[in-house]
C-alpha positions in Angstrom: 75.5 -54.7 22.9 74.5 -52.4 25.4 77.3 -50.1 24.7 76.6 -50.0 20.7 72.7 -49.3 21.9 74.2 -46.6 23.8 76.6 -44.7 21.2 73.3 -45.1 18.5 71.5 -43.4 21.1 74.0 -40.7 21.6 74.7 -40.9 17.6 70.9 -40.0 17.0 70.6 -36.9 19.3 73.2 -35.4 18.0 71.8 -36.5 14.1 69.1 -35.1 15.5 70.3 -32.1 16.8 71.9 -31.1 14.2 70.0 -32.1 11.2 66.1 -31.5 12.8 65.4 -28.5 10.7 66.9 -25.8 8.5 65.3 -23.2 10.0 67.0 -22.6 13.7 66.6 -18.7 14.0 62.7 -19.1 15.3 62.9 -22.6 16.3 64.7 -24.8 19.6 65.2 -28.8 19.9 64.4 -30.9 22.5 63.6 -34.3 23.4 60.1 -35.6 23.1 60.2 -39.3 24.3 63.1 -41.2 25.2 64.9 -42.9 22.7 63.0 -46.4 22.0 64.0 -49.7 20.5 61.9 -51.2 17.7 62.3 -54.0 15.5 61.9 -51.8 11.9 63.4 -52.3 9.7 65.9 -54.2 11.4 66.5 -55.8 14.8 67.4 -53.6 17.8 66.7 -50.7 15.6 66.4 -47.1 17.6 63.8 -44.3 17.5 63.6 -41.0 18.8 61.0 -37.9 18.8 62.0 -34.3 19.1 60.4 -31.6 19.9 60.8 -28.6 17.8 59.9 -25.5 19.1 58.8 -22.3 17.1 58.1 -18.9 18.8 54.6 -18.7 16.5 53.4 -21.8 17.3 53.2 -25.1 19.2 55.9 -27.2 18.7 56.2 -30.3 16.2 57.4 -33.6 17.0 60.4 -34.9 14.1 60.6 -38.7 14.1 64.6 -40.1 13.9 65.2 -43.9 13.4 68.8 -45.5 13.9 68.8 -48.4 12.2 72.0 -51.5 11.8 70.7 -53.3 8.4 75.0 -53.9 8.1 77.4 -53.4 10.3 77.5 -49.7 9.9 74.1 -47.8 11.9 72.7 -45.6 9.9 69.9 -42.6 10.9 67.0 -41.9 8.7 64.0 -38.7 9.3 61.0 -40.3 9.1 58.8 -37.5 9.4 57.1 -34.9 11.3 53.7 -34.5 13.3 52.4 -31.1 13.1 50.2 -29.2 15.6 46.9 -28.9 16.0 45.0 -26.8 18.7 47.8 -28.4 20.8 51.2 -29.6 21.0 51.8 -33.1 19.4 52.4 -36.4 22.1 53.5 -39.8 21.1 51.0 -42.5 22.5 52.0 -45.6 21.0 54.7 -47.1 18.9 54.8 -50.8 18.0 55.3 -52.7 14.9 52.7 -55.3 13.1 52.9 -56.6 9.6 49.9 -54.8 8.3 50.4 -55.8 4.4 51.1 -59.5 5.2 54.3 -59.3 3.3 56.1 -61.0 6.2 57.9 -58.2 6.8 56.9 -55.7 9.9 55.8 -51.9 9.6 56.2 -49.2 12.2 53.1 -47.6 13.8 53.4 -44.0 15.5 50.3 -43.1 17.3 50.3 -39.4 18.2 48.1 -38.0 20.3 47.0 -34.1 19.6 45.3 -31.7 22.6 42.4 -29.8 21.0 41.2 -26.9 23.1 38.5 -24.9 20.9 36.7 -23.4 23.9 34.8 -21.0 21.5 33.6 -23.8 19.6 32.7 -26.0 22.5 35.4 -28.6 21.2 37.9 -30.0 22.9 39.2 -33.3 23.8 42.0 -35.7 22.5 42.8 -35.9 18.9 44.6 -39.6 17.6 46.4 -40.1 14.5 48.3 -43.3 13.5 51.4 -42.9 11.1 52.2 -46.2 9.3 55.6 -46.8 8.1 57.3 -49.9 5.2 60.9 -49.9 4.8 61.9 -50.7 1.2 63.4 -54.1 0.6 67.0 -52.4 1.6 65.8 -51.1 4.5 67.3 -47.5 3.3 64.1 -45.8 2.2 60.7 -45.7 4.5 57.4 -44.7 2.9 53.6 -44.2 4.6 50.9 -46.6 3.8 48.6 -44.6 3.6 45.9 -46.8 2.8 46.5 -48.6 6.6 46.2 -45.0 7.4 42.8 -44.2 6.2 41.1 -47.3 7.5 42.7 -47.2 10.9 41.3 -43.2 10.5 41.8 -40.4 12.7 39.2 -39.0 15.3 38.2 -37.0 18.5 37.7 -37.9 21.8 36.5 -36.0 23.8 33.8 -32.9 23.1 32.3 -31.4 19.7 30.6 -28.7 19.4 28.8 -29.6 23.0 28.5 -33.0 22.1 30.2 -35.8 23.4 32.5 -38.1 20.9 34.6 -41.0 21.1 37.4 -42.6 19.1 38.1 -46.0 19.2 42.0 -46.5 17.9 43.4 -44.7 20.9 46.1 -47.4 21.8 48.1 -50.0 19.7 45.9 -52.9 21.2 42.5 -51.4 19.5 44.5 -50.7 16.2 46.3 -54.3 16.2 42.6 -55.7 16.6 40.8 -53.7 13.4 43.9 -54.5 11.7 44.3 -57.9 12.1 40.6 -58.4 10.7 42.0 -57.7 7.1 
């Protein structure tokens, strides 16, 4: 087992790699977390974050999962956290079955650095990506509605005054979520 985890994981950078983005002349790759197992949308499943550097910008974080649904693993793109004031950091990433469908989501919580200096902001800025796989485990979508009422927020300083957010870790989010 621990050698198939290890060929996924190699099989996924190189997905990665390869595949992250079409356009390579103002962009590099590299590797924003290590590579993670999660239990979406199968068991033992395998997720990964790059970085993806541009010369114009911060760089964005592309989100990879390797996944064994049959016996053949299989990588999907899940999606991509943009910048904003500040490179993009993964926080948190857990799974919960949000819809009560008996069947577990993924939750990516990505932490963003906002530095606004001339607007007296600055602070950390959370978002929470949800994930559902489809009933073949081959296609992933975003509730977006888990999205919205987990929210996103500040914490940290606006505009001089203070502000805090409370969903900055999976504990805080599993708590409002389980409430539904």
């Amino acid at each position: 087992m621990k050698k198939f985890l290890l060929v996924l994981a190699l099989l996924l950078t190189l997905v990665g790699i390869t595949n992250a983005d079409d356009n390579r002349e103002n962009s590099a790759t590299s590797i924003a977390s290590p590579t993670l197992r999660v239990d979406f949308p199968s068991l033992n499943s395998l997720i990964q974050f790059f970085y993806v550097e541009r010369i114009d910008r911060d760089p964005s974080i592309e989100m990879y999962l390797t996944s064994q649904a049959d016996a053949t693993p299989r990588s999907y793109y899940l999606g991509k956290i943009e910048p904003e004031g500040g490179p993009p950091n993964i926080e948190s990433v857990f799974t919960m079955d949000v819809d009560r469908d008996g069947r577990k989501e993924l939750l990516v919580l990505a932490r963003l650095e906002v530095r606004h200096s001339g607007l007296q902001t600055s602070g950390n800025y959370f978002r929470t990506y949800v994930y559902k796989a489809n009933a073949s485990s081959t296609d992933f979508s975003r509730l977006k509605d888990v999205e919205e009422k987990i929210g996103e927020g500040l914490d940290g300083t606006r505009e001089g005054e203070k502000v805090h957010y409370r969903y900055r870790d999976a504990a805080s989010i599993r708590k409002l979520l389980s409430r539904r």
